[in-house]
C-alpha positions in Angstrom: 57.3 -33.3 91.6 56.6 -35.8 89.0 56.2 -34.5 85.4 54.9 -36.3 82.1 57.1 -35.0 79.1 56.0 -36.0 75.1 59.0 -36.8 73.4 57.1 -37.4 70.5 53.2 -36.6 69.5 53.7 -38.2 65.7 52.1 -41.2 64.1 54.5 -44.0 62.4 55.2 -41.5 59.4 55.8 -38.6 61.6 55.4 -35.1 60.5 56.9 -34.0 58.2 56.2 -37.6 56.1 58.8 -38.2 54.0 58.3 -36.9 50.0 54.3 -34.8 51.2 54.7 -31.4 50.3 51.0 -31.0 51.9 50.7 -27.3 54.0 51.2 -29.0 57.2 54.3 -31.1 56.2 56.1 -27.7 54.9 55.0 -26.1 58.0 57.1 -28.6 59.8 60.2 -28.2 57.9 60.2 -24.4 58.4 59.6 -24.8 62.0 60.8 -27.2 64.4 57.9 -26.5 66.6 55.6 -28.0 64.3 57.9 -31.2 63.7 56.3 -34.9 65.5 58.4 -37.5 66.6 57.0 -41.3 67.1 54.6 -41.3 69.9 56.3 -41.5 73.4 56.9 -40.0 76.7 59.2 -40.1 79.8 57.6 -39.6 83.1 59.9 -37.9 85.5 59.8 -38.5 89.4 62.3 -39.0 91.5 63.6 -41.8 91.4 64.9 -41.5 87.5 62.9 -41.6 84.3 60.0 -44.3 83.2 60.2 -44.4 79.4 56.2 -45.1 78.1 57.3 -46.4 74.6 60.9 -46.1 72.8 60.1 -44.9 69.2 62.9 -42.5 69.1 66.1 -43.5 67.9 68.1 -41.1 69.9 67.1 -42.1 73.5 70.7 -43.0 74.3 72.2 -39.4 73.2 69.0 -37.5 75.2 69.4 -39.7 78.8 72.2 -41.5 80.4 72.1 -44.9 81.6 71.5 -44.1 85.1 68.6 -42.1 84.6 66.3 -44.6 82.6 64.7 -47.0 85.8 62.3 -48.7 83.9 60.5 -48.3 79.9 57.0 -49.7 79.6 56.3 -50.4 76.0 52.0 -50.2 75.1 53.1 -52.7 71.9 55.5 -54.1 69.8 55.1 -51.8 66.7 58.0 -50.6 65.7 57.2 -46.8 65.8 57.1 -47.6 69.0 60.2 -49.9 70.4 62.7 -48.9 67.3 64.8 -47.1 70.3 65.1 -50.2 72.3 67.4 -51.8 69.1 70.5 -48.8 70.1 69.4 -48.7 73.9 70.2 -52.5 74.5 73.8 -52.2 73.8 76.0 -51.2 76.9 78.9 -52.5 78.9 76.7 -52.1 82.3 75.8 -54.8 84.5 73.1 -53.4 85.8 69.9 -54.5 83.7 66.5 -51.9 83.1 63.2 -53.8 83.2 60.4 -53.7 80.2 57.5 -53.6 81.0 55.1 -55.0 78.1 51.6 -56.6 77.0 51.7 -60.5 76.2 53.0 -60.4 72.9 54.9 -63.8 72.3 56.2 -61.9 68.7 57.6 -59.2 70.2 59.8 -57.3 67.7 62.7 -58.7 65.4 65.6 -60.2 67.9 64.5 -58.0 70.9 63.2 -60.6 73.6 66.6 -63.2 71.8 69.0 -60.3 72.0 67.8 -57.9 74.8 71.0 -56.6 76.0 70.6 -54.6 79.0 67.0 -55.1 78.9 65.4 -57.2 80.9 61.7 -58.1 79.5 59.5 -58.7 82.3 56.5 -61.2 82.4 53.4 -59.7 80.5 51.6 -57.0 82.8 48.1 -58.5 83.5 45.0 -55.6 82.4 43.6 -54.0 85.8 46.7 -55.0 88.0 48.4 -51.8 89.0 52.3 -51.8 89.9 53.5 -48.6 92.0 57.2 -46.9 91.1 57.8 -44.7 94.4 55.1 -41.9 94.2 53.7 -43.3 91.2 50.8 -46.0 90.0 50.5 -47.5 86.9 47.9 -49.7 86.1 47.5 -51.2 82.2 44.6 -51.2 79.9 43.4 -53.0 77.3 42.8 -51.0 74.3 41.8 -51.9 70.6 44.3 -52.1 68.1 46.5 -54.8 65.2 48.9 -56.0 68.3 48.2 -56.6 71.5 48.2 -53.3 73.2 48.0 -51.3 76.2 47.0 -47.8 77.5 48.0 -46.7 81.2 46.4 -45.2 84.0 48.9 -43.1 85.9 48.3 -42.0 89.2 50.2 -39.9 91.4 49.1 -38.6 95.1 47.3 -35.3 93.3 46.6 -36.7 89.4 45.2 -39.1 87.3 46.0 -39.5 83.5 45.4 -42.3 81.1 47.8 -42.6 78.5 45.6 -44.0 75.4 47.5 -44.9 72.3 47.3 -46.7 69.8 43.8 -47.4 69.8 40.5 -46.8 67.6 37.6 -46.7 70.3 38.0 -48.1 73.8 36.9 -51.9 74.7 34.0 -52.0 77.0 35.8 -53.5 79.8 38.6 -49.9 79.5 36.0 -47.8 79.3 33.5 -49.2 82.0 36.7 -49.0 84.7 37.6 -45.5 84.0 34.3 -44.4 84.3 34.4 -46.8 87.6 37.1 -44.6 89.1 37.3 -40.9 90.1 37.4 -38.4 87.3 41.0 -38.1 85.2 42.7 -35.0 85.2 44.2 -35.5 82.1 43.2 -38.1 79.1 46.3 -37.9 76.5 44.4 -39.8 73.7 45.0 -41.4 70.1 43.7 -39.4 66.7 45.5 -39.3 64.0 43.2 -38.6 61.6 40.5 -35.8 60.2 36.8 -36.8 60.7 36.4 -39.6 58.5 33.1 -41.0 57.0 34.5 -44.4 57.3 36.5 -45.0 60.7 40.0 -45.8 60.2 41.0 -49.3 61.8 43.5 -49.0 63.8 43.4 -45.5 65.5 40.7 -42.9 66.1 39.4 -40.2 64.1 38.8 -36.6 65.1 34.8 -38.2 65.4 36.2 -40.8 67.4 38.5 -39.1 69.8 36.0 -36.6 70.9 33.5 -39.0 71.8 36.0 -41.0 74.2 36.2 -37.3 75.1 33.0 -36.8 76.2 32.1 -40.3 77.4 35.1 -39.6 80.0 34.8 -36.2 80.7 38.4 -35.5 81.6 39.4 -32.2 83.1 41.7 -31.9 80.0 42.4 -33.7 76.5 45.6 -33.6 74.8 44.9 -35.5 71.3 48.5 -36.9 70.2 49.5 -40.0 67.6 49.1 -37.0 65.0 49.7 -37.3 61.3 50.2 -34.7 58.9 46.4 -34.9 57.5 45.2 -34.2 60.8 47.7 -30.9 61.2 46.5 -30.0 57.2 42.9 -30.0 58.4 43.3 -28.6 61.8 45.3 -25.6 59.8 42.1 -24.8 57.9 39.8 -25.6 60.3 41.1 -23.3 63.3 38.7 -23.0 66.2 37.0 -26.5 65.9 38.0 -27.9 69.0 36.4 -28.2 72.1 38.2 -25.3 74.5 39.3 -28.2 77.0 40.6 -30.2 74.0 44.6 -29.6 72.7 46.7 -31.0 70.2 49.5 -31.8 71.9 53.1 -30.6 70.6 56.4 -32.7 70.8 58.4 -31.3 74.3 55.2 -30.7 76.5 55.4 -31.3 79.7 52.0 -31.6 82.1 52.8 -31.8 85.7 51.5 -34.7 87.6 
């Protein structure tokens, strides 16, 4: 059984953001259930754990050593490798590959000091790698730093992992539509409908026309800030019926 859990559905302020005393924010801090971490998952199969991004600073208190294999970062922002600057340090020999878009930046002292890591050469757009039971193939998406979504296949599902991003390029779109129909599209929008689209990720407007342009069986819209939530709270019933916000702890089985 191989099983996609979100450790985190937030955007880079998370919910709640720090000093907002908005409805959704003091939703949050009366109920855990409503709190979002930074924007990563940890797809479970087994042969150990695939980290898709590291934004959390607690990875090393929620999995041993032994059970990370591999972490595949979509970009260097830091919402989104902050975990990597605890999870280098160890006494291990035994190194855990990165998996990464060409980014000769990186972040801060990661690719001079990577510990444990081991930074592998940037994953080519199209070219799919297989783990065991499982395929991953990265996708160009459109964002500030070089970045990557990921089609992940298994033997019964197909899921594209699309954050951070505002719109698709042609060539991401144009291959998905290419292939069979996904099963799951877990897909960037952080904000409300905007009259002016936000730069770097999508709207509620954009994230439901990717939506219908791909026709997935299911939508889980994550990368989630606290306007979003606010305007989602008083505006219940908007969404599309095979549309979700996704919550921090879901798992989808794959």
């Amino acid at each position: 059984m191989v099983e996609l859990e979100l450790l985190g559905t937030g955007d880079a302020g998370r919910v709640p953001l720090w000093g907002c005393e908005c409805p959704a924010c003091d939703r949050a801090r009366l109920d855990e259930r409503y709190r979002r971490r930074p924007c990563s998952a940890a797809l479970h199969a087994r042969d150990g754990i695939t980290l898709i991004d590291a934004g959390s600073t607690d990875l090393a208190e929620r999995f041993t050593f032994d059970e990370i294999r591999r972490i595949w970062l979509t970009h260097f922002h830091m919402d989104h490798v902050q975990g990597l600057f605890h999870l280098r340090w160890s006494e291990r020999i035994e190194r855990i590959p990165v998996y990464r878009p060409e980014d000769d930046k990186g972040a801060d002292d990661l690719y001079k000091h990577p510990g444990v890591l081991s930074f592998q050469p940037p994953c080519r757009p199209f070219e799919s790698r297989r783990f065991g039971a499982i395929s991953v193939t990265p996708l160009p998406l459109n964002h500030s730093r070089p970045t990557q979504g990921l089609l992940i296949e298994t033997a019964h599902t197909r899921l594209a992992w699309l954050t951070d991003t505002v719109g698709l390029p042609d060539e991401t779109r144009d291959f998905l539509l290419g292939q069979p129909p996904l099963h799951w599209l877990v897909l960037d929008c952080s904000v409300p409908p905007q009259e002016i689209p936000p730069r770097n990720h999508n709207d509620l407007n954009q994230a439901l026309t990717i939506h219908n342009i791909l026709a997935p069986k299911r939508t889980l819209l994550t990368h989630v800030g606290q306007r979003l939530d606010t305007w989602l709270m008083e505006h219940p019933g908007e969404l599309p019926e095979d549309v979700t916000i996704a919550t921090d702890g879901m798992r989808i089985g794959l």
